[in-house]
C-alpha positions in Angstrom: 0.0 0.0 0.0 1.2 3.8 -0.2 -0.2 5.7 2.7 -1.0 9.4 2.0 2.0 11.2 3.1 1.9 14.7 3.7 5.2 16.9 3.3 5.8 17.1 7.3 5.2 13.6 7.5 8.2 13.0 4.9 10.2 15.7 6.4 9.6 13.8 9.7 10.2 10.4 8.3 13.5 11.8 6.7 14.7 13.4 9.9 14.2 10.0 11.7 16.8 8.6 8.7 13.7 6.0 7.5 13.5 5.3 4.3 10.3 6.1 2.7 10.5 2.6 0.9 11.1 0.9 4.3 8.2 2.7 5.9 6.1 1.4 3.1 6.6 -2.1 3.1 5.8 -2.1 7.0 2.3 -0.3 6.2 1.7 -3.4 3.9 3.0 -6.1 6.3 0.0 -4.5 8.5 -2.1 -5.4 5.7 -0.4 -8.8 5.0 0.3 -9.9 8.7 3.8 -12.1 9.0 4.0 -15.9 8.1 4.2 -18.1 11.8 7.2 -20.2 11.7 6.9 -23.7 10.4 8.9 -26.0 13.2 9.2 -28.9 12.1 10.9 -30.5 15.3 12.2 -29.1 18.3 15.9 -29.6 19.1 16.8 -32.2 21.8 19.8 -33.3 23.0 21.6 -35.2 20.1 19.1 -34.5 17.6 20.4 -30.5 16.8 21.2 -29.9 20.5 25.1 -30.6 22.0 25.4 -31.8 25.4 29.1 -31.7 26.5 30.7 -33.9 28.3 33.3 -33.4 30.7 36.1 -34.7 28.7 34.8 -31.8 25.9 34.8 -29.1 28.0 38.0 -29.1 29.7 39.6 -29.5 26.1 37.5 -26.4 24.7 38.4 -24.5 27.7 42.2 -25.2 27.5 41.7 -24.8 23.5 40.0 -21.0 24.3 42.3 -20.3 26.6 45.5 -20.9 24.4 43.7 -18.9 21.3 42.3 -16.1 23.3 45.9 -13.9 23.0 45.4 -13.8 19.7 41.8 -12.7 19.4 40.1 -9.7 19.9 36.9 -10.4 21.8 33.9 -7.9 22.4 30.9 -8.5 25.3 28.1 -7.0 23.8 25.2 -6.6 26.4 22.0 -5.0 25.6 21.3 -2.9 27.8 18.9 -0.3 26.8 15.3 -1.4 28.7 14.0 0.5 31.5 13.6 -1.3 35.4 10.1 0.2 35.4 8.1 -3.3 34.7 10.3 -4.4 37.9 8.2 -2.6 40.2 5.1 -2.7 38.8 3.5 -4.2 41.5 5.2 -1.8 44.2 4.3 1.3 42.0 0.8 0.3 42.2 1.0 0.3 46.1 2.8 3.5 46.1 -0.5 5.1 44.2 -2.9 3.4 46.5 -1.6 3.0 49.4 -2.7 5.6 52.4 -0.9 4.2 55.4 -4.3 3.0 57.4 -4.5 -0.1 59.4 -7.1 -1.2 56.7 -4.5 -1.3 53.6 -1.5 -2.4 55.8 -3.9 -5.4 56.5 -5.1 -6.1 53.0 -1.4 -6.4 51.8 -0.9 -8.7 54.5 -3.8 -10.9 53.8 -3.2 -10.6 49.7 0.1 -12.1 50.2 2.3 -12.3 46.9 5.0 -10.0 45.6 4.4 -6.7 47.6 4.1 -8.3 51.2 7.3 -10.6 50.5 9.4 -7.2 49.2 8.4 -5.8 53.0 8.8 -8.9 54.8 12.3 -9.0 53.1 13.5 -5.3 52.5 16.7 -5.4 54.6 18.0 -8.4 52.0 17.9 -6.4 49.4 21.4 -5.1 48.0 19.8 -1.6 47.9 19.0 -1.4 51.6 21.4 0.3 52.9 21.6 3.1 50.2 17.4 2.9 50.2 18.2 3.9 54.2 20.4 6.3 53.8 18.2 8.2 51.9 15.3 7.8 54.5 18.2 9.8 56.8 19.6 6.1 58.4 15.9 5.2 59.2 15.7 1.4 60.0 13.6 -0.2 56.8 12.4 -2.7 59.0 10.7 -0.3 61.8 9.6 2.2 58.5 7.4 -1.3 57.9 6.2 -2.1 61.5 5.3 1.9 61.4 3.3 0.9 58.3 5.3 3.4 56.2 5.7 1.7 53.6 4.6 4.8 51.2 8.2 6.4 52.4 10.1 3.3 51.7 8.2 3.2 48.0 8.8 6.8 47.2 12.3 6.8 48.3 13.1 3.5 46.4 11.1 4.8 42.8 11.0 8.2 42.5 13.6 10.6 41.7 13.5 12.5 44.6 15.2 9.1 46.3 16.7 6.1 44.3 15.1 6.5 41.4 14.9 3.0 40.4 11.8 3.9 38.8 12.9 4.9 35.9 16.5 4.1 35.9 17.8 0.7 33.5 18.7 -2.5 35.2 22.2 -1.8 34.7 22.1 0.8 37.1 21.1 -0.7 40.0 22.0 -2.5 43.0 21.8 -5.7 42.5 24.3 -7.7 44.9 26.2 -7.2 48.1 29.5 -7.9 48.6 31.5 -7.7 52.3 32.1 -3.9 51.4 29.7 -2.8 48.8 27.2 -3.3 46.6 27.3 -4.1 42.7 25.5 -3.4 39.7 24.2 -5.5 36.5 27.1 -3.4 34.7 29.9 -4.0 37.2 29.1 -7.4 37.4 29.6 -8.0 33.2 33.0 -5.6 33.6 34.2 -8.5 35.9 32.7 -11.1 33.4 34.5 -9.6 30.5 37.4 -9.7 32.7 37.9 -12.7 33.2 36.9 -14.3 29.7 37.4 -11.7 27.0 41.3 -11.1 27.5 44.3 -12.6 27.9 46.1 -11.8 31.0 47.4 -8.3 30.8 45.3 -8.3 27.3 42.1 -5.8 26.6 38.9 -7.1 27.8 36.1 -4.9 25.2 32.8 -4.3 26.2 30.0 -2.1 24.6 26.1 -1.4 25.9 23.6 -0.6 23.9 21.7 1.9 26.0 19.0 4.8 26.1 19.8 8.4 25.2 19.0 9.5 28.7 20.9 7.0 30.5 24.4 6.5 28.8 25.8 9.6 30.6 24.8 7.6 34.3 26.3 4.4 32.7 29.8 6.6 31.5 29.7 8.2 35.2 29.5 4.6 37.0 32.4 3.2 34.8 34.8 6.2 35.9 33.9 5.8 39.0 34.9 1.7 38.9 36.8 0.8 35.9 40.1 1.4 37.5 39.3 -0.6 40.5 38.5 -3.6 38.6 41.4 -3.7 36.0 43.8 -3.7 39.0 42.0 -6.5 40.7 42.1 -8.6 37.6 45.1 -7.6 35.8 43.4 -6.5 32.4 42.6 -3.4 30.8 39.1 -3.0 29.6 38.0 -0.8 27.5 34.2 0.5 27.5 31.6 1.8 24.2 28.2 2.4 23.9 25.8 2.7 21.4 21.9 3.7 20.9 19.2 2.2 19.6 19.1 4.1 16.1 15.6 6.3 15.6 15.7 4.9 11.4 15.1 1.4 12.9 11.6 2.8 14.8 8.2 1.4 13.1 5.6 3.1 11.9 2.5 2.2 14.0 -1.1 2.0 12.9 -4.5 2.5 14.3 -6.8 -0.2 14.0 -7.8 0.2 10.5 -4.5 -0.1 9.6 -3.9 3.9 8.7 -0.5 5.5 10.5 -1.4 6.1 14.1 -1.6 10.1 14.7 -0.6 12.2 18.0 -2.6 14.9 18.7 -0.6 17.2 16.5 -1.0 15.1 13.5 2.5 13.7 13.6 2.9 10.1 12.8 4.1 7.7 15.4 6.8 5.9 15.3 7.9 2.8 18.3 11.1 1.1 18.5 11.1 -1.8 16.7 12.1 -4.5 19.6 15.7 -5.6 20.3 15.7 -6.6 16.4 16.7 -3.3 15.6 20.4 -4.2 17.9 21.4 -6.6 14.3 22.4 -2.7 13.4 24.5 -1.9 16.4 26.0 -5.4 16.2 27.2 -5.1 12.9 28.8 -2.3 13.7 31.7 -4.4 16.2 34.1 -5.9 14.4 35.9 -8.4 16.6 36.9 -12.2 15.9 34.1 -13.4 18.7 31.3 -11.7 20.4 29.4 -13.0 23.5 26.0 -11.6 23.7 24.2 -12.0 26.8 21.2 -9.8 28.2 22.0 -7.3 30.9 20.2 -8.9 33.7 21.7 -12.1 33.8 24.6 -11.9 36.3 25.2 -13.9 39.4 27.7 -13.1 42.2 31.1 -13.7 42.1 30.9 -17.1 44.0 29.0 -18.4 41.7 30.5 -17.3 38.3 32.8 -20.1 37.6 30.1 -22.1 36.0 29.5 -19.3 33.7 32.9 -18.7 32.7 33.6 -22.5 31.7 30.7 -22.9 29.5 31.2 -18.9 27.9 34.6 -20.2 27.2 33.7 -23.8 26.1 30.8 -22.2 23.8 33.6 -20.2 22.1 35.4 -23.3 21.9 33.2 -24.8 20.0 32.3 -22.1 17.7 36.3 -22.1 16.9 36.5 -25.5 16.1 33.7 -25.3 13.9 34.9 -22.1 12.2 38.3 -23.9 11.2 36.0 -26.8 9.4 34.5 -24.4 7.8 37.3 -22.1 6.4 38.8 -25.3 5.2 35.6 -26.6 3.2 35.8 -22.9 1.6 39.4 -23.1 1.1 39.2 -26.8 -0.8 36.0 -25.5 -2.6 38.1 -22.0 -4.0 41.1 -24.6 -4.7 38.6 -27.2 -6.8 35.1 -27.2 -6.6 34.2 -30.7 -7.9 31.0 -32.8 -7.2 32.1 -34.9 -4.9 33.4 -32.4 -2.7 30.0 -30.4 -2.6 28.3 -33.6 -2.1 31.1 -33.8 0.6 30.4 -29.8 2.2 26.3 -31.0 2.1 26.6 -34.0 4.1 29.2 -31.9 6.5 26.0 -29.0 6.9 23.7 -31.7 7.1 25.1 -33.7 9.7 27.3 -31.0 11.7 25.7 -27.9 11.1 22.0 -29.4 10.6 20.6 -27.3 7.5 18.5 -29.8 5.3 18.8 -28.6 1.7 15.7 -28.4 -0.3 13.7 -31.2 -2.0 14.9 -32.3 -5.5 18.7 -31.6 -3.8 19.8 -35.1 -4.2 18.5 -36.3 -6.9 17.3 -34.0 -9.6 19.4 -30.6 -9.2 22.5 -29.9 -11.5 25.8 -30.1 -10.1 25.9 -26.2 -10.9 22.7 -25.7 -8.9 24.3 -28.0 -6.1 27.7 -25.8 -6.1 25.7 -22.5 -6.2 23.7 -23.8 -3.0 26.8 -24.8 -1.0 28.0 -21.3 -1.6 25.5 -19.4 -0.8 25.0 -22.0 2.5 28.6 -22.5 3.5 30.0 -18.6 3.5 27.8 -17.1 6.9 28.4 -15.8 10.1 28.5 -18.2 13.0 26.8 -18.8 16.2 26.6 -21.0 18.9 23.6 -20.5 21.4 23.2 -22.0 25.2 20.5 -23.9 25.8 19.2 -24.6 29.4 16.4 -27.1 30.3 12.5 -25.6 30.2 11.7 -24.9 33.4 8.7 -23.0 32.8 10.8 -19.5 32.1 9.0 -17.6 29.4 11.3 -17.6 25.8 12.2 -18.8 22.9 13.4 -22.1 22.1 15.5 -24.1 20.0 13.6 -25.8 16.8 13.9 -27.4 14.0 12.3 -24.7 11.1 11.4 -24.1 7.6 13.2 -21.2 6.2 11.4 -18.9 3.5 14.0 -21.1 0.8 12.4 -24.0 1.5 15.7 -25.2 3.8 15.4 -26.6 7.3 17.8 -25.0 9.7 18.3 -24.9 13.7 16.8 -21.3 14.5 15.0 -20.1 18.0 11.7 -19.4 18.0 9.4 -16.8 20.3 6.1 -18.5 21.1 4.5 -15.4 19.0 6.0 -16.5 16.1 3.8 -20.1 16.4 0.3 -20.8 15.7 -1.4 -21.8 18.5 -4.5 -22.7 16.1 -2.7 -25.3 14.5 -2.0 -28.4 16.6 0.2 -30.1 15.7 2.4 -26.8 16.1 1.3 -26.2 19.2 2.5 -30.2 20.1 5.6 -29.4 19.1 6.0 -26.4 21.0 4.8 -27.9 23.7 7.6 -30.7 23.7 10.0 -28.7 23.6 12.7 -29.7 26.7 15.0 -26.6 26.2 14.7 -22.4 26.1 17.1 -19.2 25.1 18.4 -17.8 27.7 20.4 -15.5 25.4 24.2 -17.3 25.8 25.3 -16.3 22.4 29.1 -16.8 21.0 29.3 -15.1 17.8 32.0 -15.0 14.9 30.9 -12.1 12.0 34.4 -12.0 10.1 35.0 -14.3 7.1 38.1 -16.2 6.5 39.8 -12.9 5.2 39.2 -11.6 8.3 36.7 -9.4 6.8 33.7 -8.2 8.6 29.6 -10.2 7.2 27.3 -7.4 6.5 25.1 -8.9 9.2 21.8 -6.8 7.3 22.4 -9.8 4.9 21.7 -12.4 6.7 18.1 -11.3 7.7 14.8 -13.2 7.4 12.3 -10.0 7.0 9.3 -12.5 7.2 10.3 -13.3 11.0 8.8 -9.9 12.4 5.6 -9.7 14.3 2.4 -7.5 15.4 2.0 -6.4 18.6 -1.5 -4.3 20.1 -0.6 -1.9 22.0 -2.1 1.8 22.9 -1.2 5.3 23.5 -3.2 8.0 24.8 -6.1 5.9 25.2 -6.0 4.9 21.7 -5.7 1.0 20.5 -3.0 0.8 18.1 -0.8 -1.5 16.4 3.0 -1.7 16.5 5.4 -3.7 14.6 8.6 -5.8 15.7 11.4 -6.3 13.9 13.3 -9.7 13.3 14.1 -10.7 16.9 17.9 -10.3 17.4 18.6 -13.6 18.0 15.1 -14.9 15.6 14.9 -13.6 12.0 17.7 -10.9 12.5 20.2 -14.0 12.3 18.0 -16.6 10.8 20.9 -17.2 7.8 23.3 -17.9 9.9 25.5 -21.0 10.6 23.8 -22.1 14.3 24.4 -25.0 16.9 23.0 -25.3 20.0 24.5 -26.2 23.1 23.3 -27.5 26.4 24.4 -24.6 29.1 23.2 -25.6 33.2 20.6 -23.6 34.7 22.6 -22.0 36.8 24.3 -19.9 34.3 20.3 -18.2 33.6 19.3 -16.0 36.4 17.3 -13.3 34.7 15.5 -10.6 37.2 11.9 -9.5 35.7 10.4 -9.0 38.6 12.7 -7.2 41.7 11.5 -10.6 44.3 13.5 -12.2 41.7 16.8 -10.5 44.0 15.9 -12.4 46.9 17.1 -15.9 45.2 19.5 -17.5 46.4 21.8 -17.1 43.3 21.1 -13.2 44.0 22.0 -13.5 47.4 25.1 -13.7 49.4 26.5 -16.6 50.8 
């Protein structure tokens, strides 16, 4: 469809950096709607997912370990979201709350999430900084006083903490004998200890918000030269934003650009697939990616450094078979040997080629499929065991070329209706926790144009409102979903223990979040 533009609305449009085109073909995937995802399988262990043995893991380790002086390796953490949806449940106290005997008693008898943050306020990480901003005041006696309202205020607004509207990354999340430490100090020491060599240059960027990467540059002066003594590295810090051309256009319901009250069109960030165009702007030999939440305290990161290291391991050894298929196939690309690479991505890298592939296609059409299959960038992904987390998972898919790949898969992108898609969603034994290893250079040493390797067809519709107004918003190809669909992929079994995601901010009080 065209939409009626007017000349502000393509002056707008053009400030943003969108492309007219670009803005168009979203207006028609309104109209359209996006193809669900046709799993074919999920991945289990040995049938597209790698469990490890002990044996592997100590040789990937040593193997990452020997390699890592000679690699330049980036930690890219997205880091961008507000903590707001943390405290949702506390903001709502805070606006209804009026300090009478009556709602003090109704939280007590309602139980759940707001009850357990008083009963437990003093083992939060924050408490002590939450009480010296009450002037010292005991938490605990502000909550047998029933003023919880001062505790809420100090903790959300801005006037106090200001966790409210602050990202994770700023926040207090663990204790340690002498102070506290934040999402972002916690993946400095990460990066530390498995993204350099000793005495080598640990590399770490954040995507973030416009309005909080000054707070994020302000905390790393305060603590980066702290933790390169303590670990005997240098590390070296970038961010990047979320760029305004990757917003969507959003709709009302009749599927016409959604209007503020002063006519301007509306445009909504178009979900962490829009990060494919901060990532392809790192050029490194391996990238971890993991989500900004996911930390643990220091006596329990071993686990997570063995298996980030034994990830990369793997992703190494598979990127040497790989350059050396390439290398034979520039030397002397002869049947036999691209009957060779198929089986290889067949059996090892677990991409089906289409019907007809065996027996009816050319030996040109064969060679000009193993080309376009064998020269991607590579991932591998950690898997843990479904525990009833909310996610994406690891499947066995149909690709818009008629090829069956490993790719992860959001629940959104399935159709519920149809049931035999919904049973294999269902049996799924594994989730994403976002453990990503990543390699985007070629053999050259050149960097992919990651925007290549896109599936458009993986985006998705979302209802949302503004203003008291339904509308609907569109999502780009998930980051780790269509944004990387075309890549090489293998998934690997990573313990639970390495996933320890905080959604909610009860989800501190864990014992993983928690002190000894």
């Amino acid at each position: 469809m065209t939409a009626n533009f007017t000349q502000e609305d393509l002056s707008h449009i053009q400030s943003r950096g969108s492309k007219i085109e670009v803005i168009e073909e979203q207006l028609k995937n309104f109209e359209t709607g996006f193809p669900f995802m046709d799993i074919v399988k999920a991945a289990t262990v040995n049938d597209g997912l790698i469990r490890l043995q002990d044996s592997d893991i100590d040789r990937l380790v040593e193997s990452y370990d020997k390699k890592l002086q000679h690699l330049k390796v980036v930690k890219f953490v997205p880091a961008s979201g507000a903590a707001s949806r943390m405290f949702k449940a506390l903001f709502a106290c805070l606006s209804s709350y009026d300090g009478s005997e009556e709602a003090y008693q109704k939280i007590q008898e309602e139980g759940g999430l707001v009850k357990t943050f008083f009963d437990k306020v003093e083992d939060f990480a924050f408490a002590s900084e939450l009480s010296e901003k009450l002037g010292g005041k005991s938490l605990s006696s502000l909550v047998q006083e029933k003023n919880l309202s001062a505790i809420l205020s100090s903790l959300l607004t801005e006037d106090g903490l200001g966790y409210g509207k602050l990202p994770k990354g700023l926040l207090t999340f663990h204790q340690y004998e002498e102070t506290g430490r934040t999402p972002a100090e916690e993946h400095l020491v990460e990066a530390a200890n498995y993204g350099a060599a000793t005495g080598g240059t640990a590399f770490l960027h954040f995507t973030v918000s416009p309005e909080h990467q000054e707070k994020f540059q302000e905390l790393m002066d305060q603590v980066k030269a702290g933790y390169e003594a303590s670990f005997g590295v240098k590390l070296e810090v970038s961010y990047s934003i979320q760029k305004p051309s990757t917003d969507t256009i959003a709709v009302d319901m009749e599927n016409n650009p959604f209007r503020l009250d002063n006519e301007q069109i509306l445009f909504r960030p178009g979900g962490h697939g829009a990060l494919i165009e901060n990532l392809n702007e790192i050029d490194a030999d391996l990238i971890f990616i993991k989500n900004i939440d996911n930390v643990v305290p220091d006596r329990i990161k071993d686990t997570t450094y063995t298996y980030k290291k034994a990830l990369a391991g793997v992703l190494l050894e598979i990127q040497n078979q790989v350059f050396a298929y390439q290398e034979r196939l520039e030397a002397e690309a002869n049947p036999d040997l691209v009957m060779e690479i198929a089986a290889f991505l067949e059996a090892v890298l677990c991409v089906v080629p289409q019907k007809g592939f065996y027996d009816s296609w050319t030996d040109e059409q064969r060679l000009t499929y193993i080309k376009a299959k064998l020269y991607r960038p590579i991932r591998v992904c950690g898997m843990v065991k479904n525990e009833g987390e909310p996610g994406g998972g690891p499947f066995w898919a149909t690709n818009s070329d008629g090829t069956v790949s490993l790719q992860i898969v959001e629940s959104a992108q399935i159709d519920k209706d149809n049931k035999a898609q919904l049973s294999i969603m269902q049996g799924s034994t594994h989730f994403n926790p976002v453990d990503l290893v990543c390699a985007t250079r070629n053999r050259h040493g050149e960097k992919w144009d990651l925007l290549d390797f896109r599936d458009e067809k993986t985006g998705f519709i979302a209802y949302k409102s503004k203003d008291g107004r339904e509308l609907k918003a569109q999502e780009l190809p998930g980051l780790w979903n269509g944004a990387m669909a075309d890549w090489h992929t293998l998934f690997v079994e990573v313990p639970i223990i390495t996933f320890n995601p905080v959604k909610t901010v009860n989800d501190l009080l864990r014992p993983n979040h928690q002190p000894a």
